[in-house]
N, C-alpha and C positions, 0 to 999 in steps of 0.2 A: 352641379347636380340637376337631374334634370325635373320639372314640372310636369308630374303624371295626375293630380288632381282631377284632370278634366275628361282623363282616358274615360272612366268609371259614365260618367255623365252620355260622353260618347256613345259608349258599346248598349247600354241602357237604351238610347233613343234609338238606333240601329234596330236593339230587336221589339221593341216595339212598335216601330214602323214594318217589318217585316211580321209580325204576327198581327197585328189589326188588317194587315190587306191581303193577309192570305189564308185567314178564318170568317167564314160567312158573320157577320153581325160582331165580329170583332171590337172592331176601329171605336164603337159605342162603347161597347165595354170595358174596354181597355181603358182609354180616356174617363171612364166613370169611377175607375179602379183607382188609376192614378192621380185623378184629385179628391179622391176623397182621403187615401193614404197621405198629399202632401199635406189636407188641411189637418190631419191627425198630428203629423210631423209638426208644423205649423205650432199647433198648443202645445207637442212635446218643448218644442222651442224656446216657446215662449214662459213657460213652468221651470226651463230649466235656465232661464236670465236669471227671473226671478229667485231661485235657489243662489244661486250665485253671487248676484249682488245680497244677500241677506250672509251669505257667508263669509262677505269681505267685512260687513260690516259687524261679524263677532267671529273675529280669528281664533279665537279661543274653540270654535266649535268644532274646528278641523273637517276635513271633504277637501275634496278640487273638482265642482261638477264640468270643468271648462271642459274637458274630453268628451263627455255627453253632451255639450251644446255646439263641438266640434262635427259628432257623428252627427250630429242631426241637422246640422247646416247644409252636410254634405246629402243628407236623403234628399233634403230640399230641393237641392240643384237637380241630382239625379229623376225624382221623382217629376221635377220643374220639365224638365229636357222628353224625358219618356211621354208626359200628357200634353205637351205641346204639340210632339208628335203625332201621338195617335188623336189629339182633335183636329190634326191640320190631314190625317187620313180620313177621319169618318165627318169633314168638311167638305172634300174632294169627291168622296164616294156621294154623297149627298147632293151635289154638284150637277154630277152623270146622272142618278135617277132623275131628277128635275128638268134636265133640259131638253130642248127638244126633239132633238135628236134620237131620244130615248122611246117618243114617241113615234114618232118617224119609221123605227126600227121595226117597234111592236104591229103597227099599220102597214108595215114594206110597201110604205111612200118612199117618192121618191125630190126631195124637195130642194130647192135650189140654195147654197150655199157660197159662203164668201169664208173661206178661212186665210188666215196670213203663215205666214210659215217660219219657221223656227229655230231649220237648222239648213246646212245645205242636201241636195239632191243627192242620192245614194247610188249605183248601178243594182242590179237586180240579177242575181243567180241563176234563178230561172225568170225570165220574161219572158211576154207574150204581146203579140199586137197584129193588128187584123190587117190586111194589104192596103200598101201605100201607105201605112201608118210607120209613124217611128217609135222604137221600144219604150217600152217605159221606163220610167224615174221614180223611186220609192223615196217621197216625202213627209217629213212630220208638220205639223201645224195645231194651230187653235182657231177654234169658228169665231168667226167675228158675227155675223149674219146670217141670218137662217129664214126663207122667204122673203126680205124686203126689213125684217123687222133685227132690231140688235139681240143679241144672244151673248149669255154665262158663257165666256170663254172657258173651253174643256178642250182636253188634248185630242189631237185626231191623227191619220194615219191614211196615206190613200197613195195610188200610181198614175202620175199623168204622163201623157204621152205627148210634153212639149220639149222643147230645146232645152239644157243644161243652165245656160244661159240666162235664161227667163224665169228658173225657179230657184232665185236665191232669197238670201235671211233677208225677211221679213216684205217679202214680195206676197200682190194680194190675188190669188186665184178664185172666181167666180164659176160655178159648173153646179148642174143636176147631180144627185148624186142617189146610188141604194144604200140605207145606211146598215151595218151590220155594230151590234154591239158587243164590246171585246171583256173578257175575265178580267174582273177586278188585279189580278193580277197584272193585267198587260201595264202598260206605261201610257198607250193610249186607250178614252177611253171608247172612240168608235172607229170603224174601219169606212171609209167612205168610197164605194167606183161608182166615176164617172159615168153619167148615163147622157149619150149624147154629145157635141160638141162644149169645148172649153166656151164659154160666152165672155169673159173677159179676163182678163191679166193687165196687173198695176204695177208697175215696179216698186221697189222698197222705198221709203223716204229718203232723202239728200245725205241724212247721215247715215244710212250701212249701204247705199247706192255704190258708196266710193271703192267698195272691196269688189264690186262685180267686175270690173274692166283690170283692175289689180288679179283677182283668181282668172279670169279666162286668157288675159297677156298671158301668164305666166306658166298656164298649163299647156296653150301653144309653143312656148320656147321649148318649152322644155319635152315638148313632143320631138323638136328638130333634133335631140341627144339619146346615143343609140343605147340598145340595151337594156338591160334590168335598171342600170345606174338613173337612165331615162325615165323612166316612171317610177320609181322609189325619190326622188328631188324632191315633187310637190306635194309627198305625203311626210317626207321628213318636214319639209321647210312651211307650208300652210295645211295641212291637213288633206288635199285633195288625193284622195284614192285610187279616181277614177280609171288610172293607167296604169293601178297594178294587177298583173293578169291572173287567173287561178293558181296557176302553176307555184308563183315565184310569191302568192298571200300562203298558202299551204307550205309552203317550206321556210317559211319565218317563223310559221304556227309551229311544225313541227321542231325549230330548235329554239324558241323561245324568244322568239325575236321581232315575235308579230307586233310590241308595242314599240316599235321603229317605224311599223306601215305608215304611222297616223302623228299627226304633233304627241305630243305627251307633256301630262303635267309640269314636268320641268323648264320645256321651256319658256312659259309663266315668269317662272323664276330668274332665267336668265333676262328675259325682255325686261323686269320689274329691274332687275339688280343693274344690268347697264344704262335704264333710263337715270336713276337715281344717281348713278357715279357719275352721269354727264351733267347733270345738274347741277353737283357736289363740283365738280371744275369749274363750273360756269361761276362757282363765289353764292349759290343762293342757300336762302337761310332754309330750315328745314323744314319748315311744312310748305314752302313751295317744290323742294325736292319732293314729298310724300305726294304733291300734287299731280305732280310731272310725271311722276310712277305713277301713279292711277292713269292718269289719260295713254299713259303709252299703253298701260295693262287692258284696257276698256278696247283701243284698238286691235290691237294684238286679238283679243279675244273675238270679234267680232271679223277681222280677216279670216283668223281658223274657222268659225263657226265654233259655236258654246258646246263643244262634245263634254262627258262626265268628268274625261279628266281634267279638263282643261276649266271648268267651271270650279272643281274641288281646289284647283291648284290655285285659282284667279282668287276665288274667297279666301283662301289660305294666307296668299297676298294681301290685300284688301286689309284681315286683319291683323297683320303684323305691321302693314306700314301704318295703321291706322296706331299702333300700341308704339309706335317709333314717332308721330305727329306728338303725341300726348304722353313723351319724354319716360314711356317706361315700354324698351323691346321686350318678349315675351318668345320663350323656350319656343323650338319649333315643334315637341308635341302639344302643347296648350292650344297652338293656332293649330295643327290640323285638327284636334280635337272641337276646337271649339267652331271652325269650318264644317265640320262634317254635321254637328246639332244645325246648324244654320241651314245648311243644302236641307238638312232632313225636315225640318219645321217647311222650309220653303217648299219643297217636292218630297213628300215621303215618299214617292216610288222608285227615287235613288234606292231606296232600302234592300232592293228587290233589282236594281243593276250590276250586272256584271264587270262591266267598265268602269263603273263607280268603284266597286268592290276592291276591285285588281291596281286601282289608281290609290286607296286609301290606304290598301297591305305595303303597297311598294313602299310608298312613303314611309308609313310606321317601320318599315323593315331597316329604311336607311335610317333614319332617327333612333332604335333601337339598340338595333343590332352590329352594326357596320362599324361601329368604335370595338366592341368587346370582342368581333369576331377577327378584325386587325388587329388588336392588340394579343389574341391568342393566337393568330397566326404565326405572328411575330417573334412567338420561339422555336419557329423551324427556318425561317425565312428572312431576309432583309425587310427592314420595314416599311420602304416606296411598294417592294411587290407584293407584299403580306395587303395592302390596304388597294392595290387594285385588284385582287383578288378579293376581298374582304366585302368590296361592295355592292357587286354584282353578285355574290352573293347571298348578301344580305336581302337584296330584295326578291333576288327566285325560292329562298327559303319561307318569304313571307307570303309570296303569292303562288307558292304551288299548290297548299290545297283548297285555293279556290279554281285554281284550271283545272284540277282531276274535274269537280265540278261540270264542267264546260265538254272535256278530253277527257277522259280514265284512263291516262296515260302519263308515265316520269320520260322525258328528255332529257338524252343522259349526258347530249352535249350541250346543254344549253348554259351553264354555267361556264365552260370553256367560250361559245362562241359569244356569249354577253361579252366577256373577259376581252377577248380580239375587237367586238365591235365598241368598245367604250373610247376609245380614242378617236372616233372617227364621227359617232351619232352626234356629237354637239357641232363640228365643224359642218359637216352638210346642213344642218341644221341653220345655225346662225348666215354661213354664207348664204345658203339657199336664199335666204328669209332679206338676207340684203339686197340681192340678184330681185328678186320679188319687188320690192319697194323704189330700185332704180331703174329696172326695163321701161316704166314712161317718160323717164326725164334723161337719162343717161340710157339709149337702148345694146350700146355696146358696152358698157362696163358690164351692165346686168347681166347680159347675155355671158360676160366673160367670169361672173360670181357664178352664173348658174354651171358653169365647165368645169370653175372649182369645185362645186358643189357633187358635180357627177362622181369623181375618183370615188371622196366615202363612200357616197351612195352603193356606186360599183362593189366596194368590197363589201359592205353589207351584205350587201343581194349575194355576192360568191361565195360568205360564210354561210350564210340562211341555205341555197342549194348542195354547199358540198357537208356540209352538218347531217342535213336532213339524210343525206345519200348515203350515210357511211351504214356501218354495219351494227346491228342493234342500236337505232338512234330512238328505239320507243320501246319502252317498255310496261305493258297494258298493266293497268292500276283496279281495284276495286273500284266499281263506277258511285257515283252519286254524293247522300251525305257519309253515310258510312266510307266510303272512300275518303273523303276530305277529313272526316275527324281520325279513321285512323292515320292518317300521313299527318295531321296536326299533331296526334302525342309522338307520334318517331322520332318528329323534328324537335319539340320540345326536348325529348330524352337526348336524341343527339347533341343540343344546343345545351343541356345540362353538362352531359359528358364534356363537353368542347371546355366550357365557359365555368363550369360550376369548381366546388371544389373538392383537392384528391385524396382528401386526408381518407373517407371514409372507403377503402378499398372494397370490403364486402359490396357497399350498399353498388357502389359504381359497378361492378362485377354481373350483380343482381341486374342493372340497368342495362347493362351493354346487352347481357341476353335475351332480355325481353325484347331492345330494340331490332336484334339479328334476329326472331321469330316475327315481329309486328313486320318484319320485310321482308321474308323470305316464304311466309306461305301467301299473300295476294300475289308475289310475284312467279310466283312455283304454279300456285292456280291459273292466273289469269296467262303470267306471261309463258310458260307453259301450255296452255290450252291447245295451242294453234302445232304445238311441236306433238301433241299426243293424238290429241284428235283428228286431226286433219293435213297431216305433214305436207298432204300432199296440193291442198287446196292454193289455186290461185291467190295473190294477193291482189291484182292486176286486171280483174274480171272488168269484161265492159256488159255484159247483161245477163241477168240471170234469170233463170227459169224457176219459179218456188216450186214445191210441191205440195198444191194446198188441196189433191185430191180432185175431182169434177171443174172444173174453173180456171180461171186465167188470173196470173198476180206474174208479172216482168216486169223486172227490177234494170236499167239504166243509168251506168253511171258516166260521169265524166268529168274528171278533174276530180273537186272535192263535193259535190254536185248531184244529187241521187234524185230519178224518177222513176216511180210507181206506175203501171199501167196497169188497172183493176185490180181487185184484193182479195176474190175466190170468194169461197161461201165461210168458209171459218176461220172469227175471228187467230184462236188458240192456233191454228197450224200456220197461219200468215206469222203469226208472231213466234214459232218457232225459225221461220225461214227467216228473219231479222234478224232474230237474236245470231240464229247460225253465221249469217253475213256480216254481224259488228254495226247493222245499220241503226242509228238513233233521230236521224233526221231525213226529212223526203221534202224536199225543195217541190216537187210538181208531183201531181198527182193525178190521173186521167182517169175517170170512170166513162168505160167509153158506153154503155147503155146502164139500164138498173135492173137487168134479173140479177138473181140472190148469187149463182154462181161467179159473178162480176162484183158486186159489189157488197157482198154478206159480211166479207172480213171488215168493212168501213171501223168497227170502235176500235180495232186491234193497232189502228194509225192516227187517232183523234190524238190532238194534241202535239203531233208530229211534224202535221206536216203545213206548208207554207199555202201554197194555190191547188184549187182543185180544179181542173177545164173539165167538161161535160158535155154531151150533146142536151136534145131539148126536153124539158122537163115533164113528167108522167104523173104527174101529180102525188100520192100520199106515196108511191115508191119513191121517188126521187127525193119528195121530204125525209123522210125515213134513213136515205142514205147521206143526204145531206147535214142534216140539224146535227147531228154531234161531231161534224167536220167543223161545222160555220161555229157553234157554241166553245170548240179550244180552240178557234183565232184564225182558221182558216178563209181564206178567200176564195168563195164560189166565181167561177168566170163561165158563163156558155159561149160555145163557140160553134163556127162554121168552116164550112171550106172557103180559104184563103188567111186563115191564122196561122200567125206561127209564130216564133221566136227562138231562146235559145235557153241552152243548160250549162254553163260555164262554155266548155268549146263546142260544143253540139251545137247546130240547128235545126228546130225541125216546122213543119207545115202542117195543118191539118187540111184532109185533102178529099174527107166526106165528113158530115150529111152536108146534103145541100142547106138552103135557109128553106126553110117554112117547114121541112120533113116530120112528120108524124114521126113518136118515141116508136120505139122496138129494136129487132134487131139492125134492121136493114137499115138505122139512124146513127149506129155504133160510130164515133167518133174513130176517122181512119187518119194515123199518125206516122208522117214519110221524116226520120230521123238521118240528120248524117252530120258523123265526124269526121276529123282527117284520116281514121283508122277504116270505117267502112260506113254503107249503106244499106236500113234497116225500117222494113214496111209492117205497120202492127194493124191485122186487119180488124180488131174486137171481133164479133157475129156474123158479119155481114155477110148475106145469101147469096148465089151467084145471081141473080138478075139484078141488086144492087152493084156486086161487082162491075156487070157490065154496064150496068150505068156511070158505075165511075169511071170506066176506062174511058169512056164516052164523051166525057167530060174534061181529062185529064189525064197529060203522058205521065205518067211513070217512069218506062225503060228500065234497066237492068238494077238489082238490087242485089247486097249479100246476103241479106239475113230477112223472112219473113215469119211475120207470125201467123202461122196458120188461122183463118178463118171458122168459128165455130167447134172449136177443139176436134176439130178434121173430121168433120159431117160429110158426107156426101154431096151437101146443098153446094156444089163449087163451079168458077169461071174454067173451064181447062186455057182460052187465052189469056185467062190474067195470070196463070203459072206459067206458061210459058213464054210471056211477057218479062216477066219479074228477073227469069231462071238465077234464083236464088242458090249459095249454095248452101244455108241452111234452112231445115224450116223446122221453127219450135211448137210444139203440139202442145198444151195445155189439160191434160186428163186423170181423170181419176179411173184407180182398178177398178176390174167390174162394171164399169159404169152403169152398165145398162141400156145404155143409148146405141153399144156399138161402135163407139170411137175410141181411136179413129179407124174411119169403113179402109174398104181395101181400095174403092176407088181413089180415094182423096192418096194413099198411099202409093198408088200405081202411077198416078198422077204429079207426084213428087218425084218418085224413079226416073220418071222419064226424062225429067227435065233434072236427071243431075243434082237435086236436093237431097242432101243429109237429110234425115228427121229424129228431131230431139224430142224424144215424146216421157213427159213424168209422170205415167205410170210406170215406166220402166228404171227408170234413169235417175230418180227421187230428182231434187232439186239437180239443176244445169248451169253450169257455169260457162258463159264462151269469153275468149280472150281474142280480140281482132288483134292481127298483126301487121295490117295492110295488102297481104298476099291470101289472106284467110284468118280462118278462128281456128286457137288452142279451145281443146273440149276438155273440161271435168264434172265428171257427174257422182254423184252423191253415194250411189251404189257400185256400178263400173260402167262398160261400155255397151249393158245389153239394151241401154235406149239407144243407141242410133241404129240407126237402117239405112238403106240405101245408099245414094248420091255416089259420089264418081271414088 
């Protein structure tokens, strides 16, 4: 039977870490809440010993208070675990306001820091980086130093622009830094860019040094092996992502398969379970086995890097072998329960991880579920296939509605392709991970584990893209919480129906219907929407054109990967053009100058989106458009011509304003984009005597797609149109304007040169589809926005 005592304690300290850090003045509260209730509990307690032992000793009086001094053992603990929590949140938060940095922020100093680092180097969706530079590297860390003098270590958050190599666990980086401070919600609590050169780099101490020459051998071997199978190796076998490319991360995502990208909790468990049995050969007594698993676990942990799941699974560890030292093992919900209070006291802003989340459901799903759903499978089926079926199950039924969360979308193959990928994710796995640890001392066996290694991987990676590919592989979900709680009671009612029992026909009857309504109208809504509303609309779009009225808002996708270039004057019509597109995330964001018609809609994206680039700042305009980007976690970057970087496959350049240019139009951040599908010039304002300074400065040559200059002013280059000869050009306008755009020259001026014109005052929002020979056009109304071109 299993030991659920500690779930209760669990779930408790969860949302009280999650409600202290995501209510202003919370964490105090909460924590003030919670032990004043334990010490109430506390004399309940203690009143009812008392009762108790007065009742043994006159039997005659009859009672049994042991039940009440049961419940209230049990508030104890509950109560115990919840104000642990929320004092170790409004300890943390109290932390951030105190230190320096916090001042630093409010000053926009810029003051020289040392932090150490945490976890390994991430790649970056969108990056950016100024010529001759190398892209950046999105890292986590804690300040060690701040000016010369030691600092309250607090979590932090920044992009450097050095080698891979150079920035791993617990390596020490030196640099100026702007400090930005992040929503109590985030996990770090400042955002820190570089101002100026790196001034020094330390490498890690002797003992996590040894995993640096261990990950970079291992990510070059396995560079030399072809295909998906080639970069899916080092994120099964150490955690290293870095080679997996958009295409083939998005279609793991899409059939459920994306926690294969990255180590995963499990294999913790595996590393733990075969150190222990080598030990157990070896004749040694057992708490040198218990020892021998910790030191392999501590390794293990520190090769991956401490990711949430791999930390939840390591503690989970930890205390089971520690309850195996000390001759009493312990249920495996007890240890994840009692891991999950410990992660939380240590970091409540696990609370508030999605990784965390998604690693704790899997688990509870196998430990729960995965026996009763095998064993009820098991009267239609053999019982070997009833139980691989049974537990891939078990865990998508536990972790789907936290990915609606994430996705608003059910994968409909993704319990099949779990199903096909379970035989194979532990073997790439474990070989990998051998191949890994003998490439320095044996470089041909390793090399010959990491070949092994490839086949699983291979097949993974062909179930992940031909899943993804098939026909209704996604099915759009009610987005957010309501999304997740109603998919949590379906599953519940399902898992009643499956599991429960069938005496009571009515009530079952009653059930089943609710559950065929609770799924069939999100799904009629949502997953319907696209088949009523817009049958016709692209899925495939590479950029779009909003209709946000007078203004410029072009939308840029690539991959899984979305950039914004300016966001019109209203916020309410930007955010219908969102909503209409399915967009919830904006990796890059370009304000290319700050009149209102560019950058009015800014609050309709706060909180959305990742980096903001800009040209040079105008003072209380720029503030203005600023401050509620930088205050939901975004990062300001100015730039110049010679930046550039990239958007999953895209690159692009920024290729005006010069450096030192006075704000205005003719400062409008000009943005030369290209994919494998085509080539796309985004002019913002820019007047034709800036034009011709750019040209001036800087070839261009031929382009497919431009975005008209000034929402098609007359102010124009006629040599940079016919430079460019583009064979789109998208106009940005409102009816009526006023202004007269776009004039007839700017239009005449397009004809000539062969350019379509996509202009939304006609054509409401525009959708183009590059095909490498040209763009598919769908526009929102019909075809009476375009004109001209060939």
């Amino acid at each position: 039977m299993r030991d659920l005592r500690l779930l209760l304690p669990a779930m408790f300290a969860w949302l009280a870490g999650w409600w202290a850090i995501g209510i202003p003045g919370g964490a105090s509260a909460a924590a003030l809440v919670a032990w004043a209730l334990w010490a109430t509990a506390c004399l309940a307690a203690g009143l009812a010993v008392v009762g108790v032992l007065r009742e043994r000793r006159r039997p005659a009086a009859g009672g049994d208070g042991a039940p009440f001094v049961r419940a209230t053992a049990t508030a104890l603990v509950v109560l115990s675990a919840g104000g642990l929590v929320a004092s170790s949140v409004a300890l943390g938060l109290g932390a951030r306001e105190a230190s320096p940095l916090a001042v630093a922020a409010q000053d926009h100093r810029s003051p020289e820091v040392t932090i150490e680092l945490t976890g390994a180097p991430r790649a970056m969706r969108s990056n950016w980086f100024a010529e001759g530079e190398a892209p950046l590297l999105r890292v986590e860390g804690r300040l060690v130093v701040i000016d010369d003098a030691a600092a309250h270590a607090v979590p932090v958050t920044t992009a450097l622009s050095l080698p891979a190599g150079e920035l791993q666990l617990g390596a020490r980086v030196t640099f100026s830094a702007r400090v930005t401070a992040l929503p109590a919600e985030e996990g770090a609590a400042f955002r820190l860019a570089p101002v100026g050169d790196i001034r020094s780099v330390f490498p890690p101490p002797p003992w996590l040094a040894w995993t640096v020459g261990l990950r970079t051998g291992f990510a070059e071997a396995a560079g030399a092996l072809d295909g998906d199978g080639g970069a899916l190796v080092p994120g099964l076998a150490i955690g290293d992502t870095s080679a997996v490319d958009e295409g083939l991360d998005s279609a793991m995502k899409a059939s459920s398969l994306s926690h294969l990208t990255a180590v995963s909790g499990a294999n913790c468990a595996i590393v733990t379970a075969a150190a222990f049995a080598l030990a157990a050969l070896l004749g040694l007594p057992r708490l040198l086995r218990v020892i021998v698993a910790l030191a392999a676990l501590a390794g293990f942990v520190v090769l991956v890097t401490p990711e949430a799941s791999v930390v939840r699974a390591a503690t989970m560890a930890v205390v089971v072998l520690v309850a195996v030292a000390a001759g009493r093992p312990g249920g495996g919900t007890a240890a994840l329960s009692l891991a999950v209070v410990v992660l939380l006291v240590a970091d409540p802003w696990y609370a508030r991880d999605y990784g965390f989340a998604l690693s704790v459901f899997a688990t509870a799903g196998l430990l729960l579920l995965a026996r009763p759903l095998t064993v009820a499978l098991a009267r239609w089926m053999p019982l070997p296939v009833a139980a691989v079926i049974g537990v891939p199950l078990a865990a998508q039924l536990a972790c789907q509605p936290v990915l609606v969360m994430l996705d608003p979308a059910l994968a409909l193959y993704g319990v099949p392709a779990n199903l096909l990928a379970a035989p194979a994710a532990p073997v790439g796995t474990v070989v990998g991970l051998i191949g890994c640890l003998l490439l320095p001392v044996l470089p041909s066996v390793g090399f010959a584990c990491l070949q092994l290694a490839w086949l699983p991987a291979s097949w993974i990676a062909l179930l992940a893209r031909a899943s993804s590919a098939m026909p209704a592989a996604r099915l759009e979900w009610l987005p957010d919480a309501p999304g997740a709680l109603l998919l949590a009671a379906c599953t519940a009612i399902a898992l009643w129906l499956l599991l429960g029992s069938r005496r009571r026909r009515r009530v079952r009857g009653v059930a089943a219907a609710v559950l065929i309504v609770a799924i069939a109208v999100p799904v009629g809504l949502f997953a319907g929407r696209p088949l009523i509303g817009a049958a016709t609309r692209p899925a495939d779009w590479d950029v779009a054109a909003c209709d946000i009225g007078q203004g410029d808002a072009v939308l840029l996708r690539s991959a899984e990967a979305t950039a914004l270039i300016d966001t019109g004057p209203d916020p309410a019509a930007l955010s219908r053009c969102l909503a209409l597109l399915g967009i919830r995330r904006i990796d890059l964001l370009v304000l290319t100058h700050w009149d209102a018609d560019h950058v009015g809609g800014v609050p309709a994206v706060a909180g959305l989106v990742d980096t903001v680039l800009h040209g040079p700042l105008d003072g209380d305009r720029s503030t203005r458009a600023l401050d509620p980007l930088v205050a939901a976690g975004a990062e300001p970057v100015e730039v110049v011509a010679g930046f550039g970087g990239t958007l999953a496959d895209a690159r692009w350049r920024v290729v005006w304003p010069r450096p030192d240019a006075p704000p205005g139009n003719d400062a409008s951040v000009v943005l030369d984009v290209s994919t494998p599908e085509y080539r796309g010039l985004f002019l913002g304002d820019l007047g034709e005597e800036a034009q011709a300074r750019m040209l001036r400065s800087v070839t261009l040559g031929p382009v497919d797609l431009v975005k008209v200059a000034h929402h098609g002013s007359a102010d124009q280059s006629e040599r940079l149109y016919d430079e460019l000869g583009a064979t789109v050009g998208v106009i940005g306008v409102g009816t009526d304007n006023g202004y007269g755009h776009p004039t007839d020259r700017l239009l005449d001026l397009l004809r000539a040169n062969g350019t379509a014109a996509v202009r939304t005052d006609r054509s409401g929002t525009a959708l183009l589809t590059a095909d490498g020979d040209g763009f598919g056009l769908w526009t929102e109304r019909d075809s009476a926005g375009v004109s001209g071109g060939p």
